[in-house]
N, C-alpha and C positions, 0 to 999 in steps of 0.2 A: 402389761406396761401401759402407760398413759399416752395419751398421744402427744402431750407436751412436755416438755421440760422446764423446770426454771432453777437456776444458778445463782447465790447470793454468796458477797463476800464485802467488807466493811472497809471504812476506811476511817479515820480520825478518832480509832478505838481509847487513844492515850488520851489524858487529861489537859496536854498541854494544845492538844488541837479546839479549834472556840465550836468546832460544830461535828458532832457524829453522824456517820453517813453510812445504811445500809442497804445496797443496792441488789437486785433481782432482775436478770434475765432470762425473759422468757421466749420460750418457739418451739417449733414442734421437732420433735427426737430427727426426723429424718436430715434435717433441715442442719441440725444441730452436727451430722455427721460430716455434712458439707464443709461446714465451718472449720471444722475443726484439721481437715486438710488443707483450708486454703490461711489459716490461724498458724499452723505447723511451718508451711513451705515461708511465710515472712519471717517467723521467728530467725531462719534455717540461711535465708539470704537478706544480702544487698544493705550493708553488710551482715552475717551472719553473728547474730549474738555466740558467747562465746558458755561452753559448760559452767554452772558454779554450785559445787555440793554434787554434784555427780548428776546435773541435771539441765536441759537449757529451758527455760521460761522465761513468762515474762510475768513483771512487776513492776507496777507504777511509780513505786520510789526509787527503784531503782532506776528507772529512766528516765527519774526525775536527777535525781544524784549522779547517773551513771556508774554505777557500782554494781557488783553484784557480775550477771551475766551482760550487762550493759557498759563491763568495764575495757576500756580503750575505744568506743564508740562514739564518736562528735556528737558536740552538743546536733546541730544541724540532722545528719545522722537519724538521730535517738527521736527527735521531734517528728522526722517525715516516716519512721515507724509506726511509731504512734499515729499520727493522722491515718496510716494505710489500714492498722490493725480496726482503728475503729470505723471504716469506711466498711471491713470486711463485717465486724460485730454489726452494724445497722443493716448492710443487707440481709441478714441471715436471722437476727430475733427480730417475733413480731411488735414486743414491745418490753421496757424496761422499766420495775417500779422501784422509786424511792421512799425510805422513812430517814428520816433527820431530827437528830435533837442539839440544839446549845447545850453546850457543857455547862453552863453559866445557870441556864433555867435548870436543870434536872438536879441540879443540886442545890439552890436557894430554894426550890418552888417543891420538885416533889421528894425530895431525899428528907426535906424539911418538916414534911408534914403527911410521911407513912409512919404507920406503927412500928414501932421499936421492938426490941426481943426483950424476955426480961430482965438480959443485962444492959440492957441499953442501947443495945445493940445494931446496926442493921440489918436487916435480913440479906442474905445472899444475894437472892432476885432485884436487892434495890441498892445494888452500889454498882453494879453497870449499866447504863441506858441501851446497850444489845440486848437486854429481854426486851425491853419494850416496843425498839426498832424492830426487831425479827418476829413479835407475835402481829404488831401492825402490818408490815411488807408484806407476812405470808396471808393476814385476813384481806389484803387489798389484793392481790392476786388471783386469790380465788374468787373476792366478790367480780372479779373482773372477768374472769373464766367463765363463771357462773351468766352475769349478765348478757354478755356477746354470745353466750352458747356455744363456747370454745370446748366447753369440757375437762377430764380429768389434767392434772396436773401433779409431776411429782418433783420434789426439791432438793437439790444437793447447795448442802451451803458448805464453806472453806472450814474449814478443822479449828473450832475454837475453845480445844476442852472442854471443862466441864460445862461453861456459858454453854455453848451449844448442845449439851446433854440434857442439862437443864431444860432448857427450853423446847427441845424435841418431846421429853416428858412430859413437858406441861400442854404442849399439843393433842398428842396422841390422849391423853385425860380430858381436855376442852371438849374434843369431834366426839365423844360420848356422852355429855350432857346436855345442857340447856347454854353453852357460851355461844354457840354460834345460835343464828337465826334458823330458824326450817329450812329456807331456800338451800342457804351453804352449809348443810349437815351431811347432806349426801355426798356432795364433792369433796368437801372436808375430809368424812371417813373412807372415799378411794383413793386422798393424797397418801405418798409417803413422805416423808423427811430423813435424809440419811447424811452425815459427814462425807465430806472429801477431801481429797490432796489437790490445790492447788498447783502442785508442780508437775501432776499428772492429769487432770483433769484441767481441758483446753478452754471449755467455757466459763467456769470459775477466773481463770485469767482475765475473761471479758468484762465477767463483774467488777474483778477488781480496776480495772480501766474505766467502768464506767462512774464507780461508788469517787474513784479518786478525779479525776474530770469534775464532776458534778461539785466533789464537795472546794476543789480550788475555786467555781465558780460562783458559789454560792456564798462566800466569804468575801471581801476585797482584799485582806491581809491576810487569807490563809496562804495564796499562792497567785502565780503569775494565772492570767487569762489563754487558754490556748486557743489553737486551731479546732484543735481535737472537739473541746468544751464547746465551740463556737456549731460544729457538725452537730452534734448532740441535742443541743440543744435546737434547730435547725430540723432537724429531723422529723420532731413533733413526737418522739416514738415513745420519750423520758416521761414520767409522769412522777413525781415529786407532793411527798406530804409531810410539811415540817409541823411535827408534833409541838405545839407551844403552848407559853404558860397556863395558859387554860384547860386543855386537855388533861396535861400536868395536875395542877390543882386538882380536879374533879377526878381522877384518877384515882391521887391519893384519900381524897373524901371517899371515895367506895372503898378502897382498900383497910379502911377505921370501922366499915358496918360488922356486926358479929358476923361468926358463920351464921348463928339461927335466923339473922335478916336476912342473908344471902340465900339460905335456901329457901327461907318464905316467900321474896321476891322472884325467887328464880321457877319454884313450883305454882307462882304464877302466872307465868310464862314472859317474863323479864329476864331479856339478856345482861349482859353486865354492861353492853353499850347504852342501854336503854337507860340501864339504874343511874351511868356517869350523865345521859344527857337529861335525865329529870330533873335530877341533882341541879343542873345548871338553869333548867328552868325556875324551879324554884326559889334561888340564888336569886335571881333575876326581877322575880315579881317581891 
C-alpha cells in the first residue's frame, strides 16, 4: 500500500452550476486514520446529525440546505460544524489539489471544436468537463508527490459511474505509454485509482467539503462566502488550477491530430502536454 492517500470528489458536476470543481485530498494513510475518528465523533455530537438512508454523513449541500442528515439542525448549528470539520480536514491532510472548469468555456471553447463521431456526435469523454478535471488533479498530484519526494500515492474518488470508470481506464492505459513524462511514469504505474462510497468512506466527505468551500468561493454568485472557505483558503494548504480557455482550445487542436500523428509525435518522445504546448507556441509566433 502507499504511503499516501488522496480522496476526490466534485462539486458543480450539473450544468446549471458557472464553475466545476474537482477536488483531491491528500495525506498519509496513517494520518488519514486519525481523521477519520476525530471526522466520526463531530459528525456523532453537538448536535449530532441525524441517520438519512440508513446512514449518518456528511454533505455539503446538505448543510448547505439543511436536509438530508442535516435536517432540524440551525442554520448557526450546521455552520459551526462546518468550520470544526474543516479545522479537523486541514490538520490531518498535507495538502489539497484543485482542477476547475467554467461551464461556460468547455462548451463554447472546447465542446466546440473536438471532433465529432460520424454521426455527428459527441464523444462520451467530451460532454462532461469530469474527464478533464480528474485526468488533470490526478497529473497534478502526482507531479507534486513526485517533486517533494513524497512518493507513492493511491486514489479513492466518490462513485461517479461510468465518468469515473471511464477515466480510471484511460489512466491505467496513459501510465503505460509515452502520456506521462519519465519522471511520473514510475509513480504513475505504483498509483491505484479505485471508486468509493462517500457515505462510508470518511475522507471522501473532506473532499466533498472542500471541492464545495472552494467552488462558493471562487464564483461571487455561486454561493454565500464562509468561514469555512475563508480557513481554507488561510491555510495555504489548497492549491487550485483553473483550466481556461486556452488550455481548452489547444486541447481540442490535439485532440483533431490523426492517431498516425499522435504516434509519430509520441514515438518521438513527445507527451501530449508537450504537443498541446507547441501547438500554442506556434499559434503564438
Amino acid at each position: 500500500m502507499a504511503w499516501f492517500g488522496a480522496f476526490g470528489d466534485d462539486s458543480g458536476s450539473h450544468e446549471q452550476s458557472p464553475i466545476m470543481i474537482l477536488a483531491v485530498v491528500v495525506g498519509e494513510h496513517k494520518r488519514w486514520e486519525m481523521f477519520s475518528d476525530e471526522w466520526w465523533y463531530v459528525l456523532n455530537h453537538n448536535p449530532p446529525l441525524q441517520p438519512h438512508k440508513g446512514h449518518i454523513y456528511f454533505s455539503s449541500s446538505d448543510a448547505e440546505t439543511l436536509n438530508g442528515c442535516f435536517k432540524g439542525v440551525s442554520r448557526k448549528d450546521a455552520d459551526d460544524k462546518v468550520d470544526l470539520l474543516t479545522e479537523i480536514v486541514l490538520s490531518h491532510m498535507d495538502y489539497a489539489m484543485l482542477s476547475g472548469i467554467k461551464w461556460e468555456h468547455f462548451k463554447q471553447v472546447f465542446q466546440a471544436g473536438v471532433p465529432k463521431t460520424p454521426s455527428g456526435r459527441l464523444h462520451n469523454y467530451f460532454k462532461h468537463p469530469y474527464y478533464m478535471c480528474f485526468h488533470d488533479v490526478v497529473a497534478c498530484v502526482l507531479q507534486k508527490q513526485w517533486a517533494e519526494k513524497l512518493g507513492e500515492v493511491d486514489f479513492v474518488f466518490d462513485e461517479q459511474g461510468k465518468m469515473l470508470g471511464r477515466s480510471i481506464e484511460i489512466f491505467k492505459k496513459a501510465r503505460t505509454d509515452r502520456a506521462f513524462s519519465p519522471e511520473l511514469r514510475n509513480i504513475a504505474q505504483a498509483s491505484q485509482i479505485i471508486p468509493g462510497d462517500d457515505k462510508l468512506v470518511l475522507p471522501l466527505q473532506a473532499a466533498d467539503l472542500v471541492a464545495w468551500q472552494s467552488r462558493n468561493r471562487s464564483w461571487p454568485h455561486t454561493g454565500r462566502v464562509t468561514s469555512s472557505a475563508k480557513k481554507l483558503v488561510a491555510s495555504r494548504k489548497v492549491f487550485y488550477h483553473a483550466i481556461n480557455r486556452g488550455e481548452l482550445r489547444l486541447t481540442a487542436k490535439w485532440l483533431n491530430y490523426s492517431p498516425a500523428t499522435l504516434r509519430m509525435l509520441q514515438r518521438s518522445g513527445w507527451t501530449p502536454i508537450q504537443i498541446v504546448q507547441r501547438a500554442g507556441e506556434r499559434k503564438k509566433n
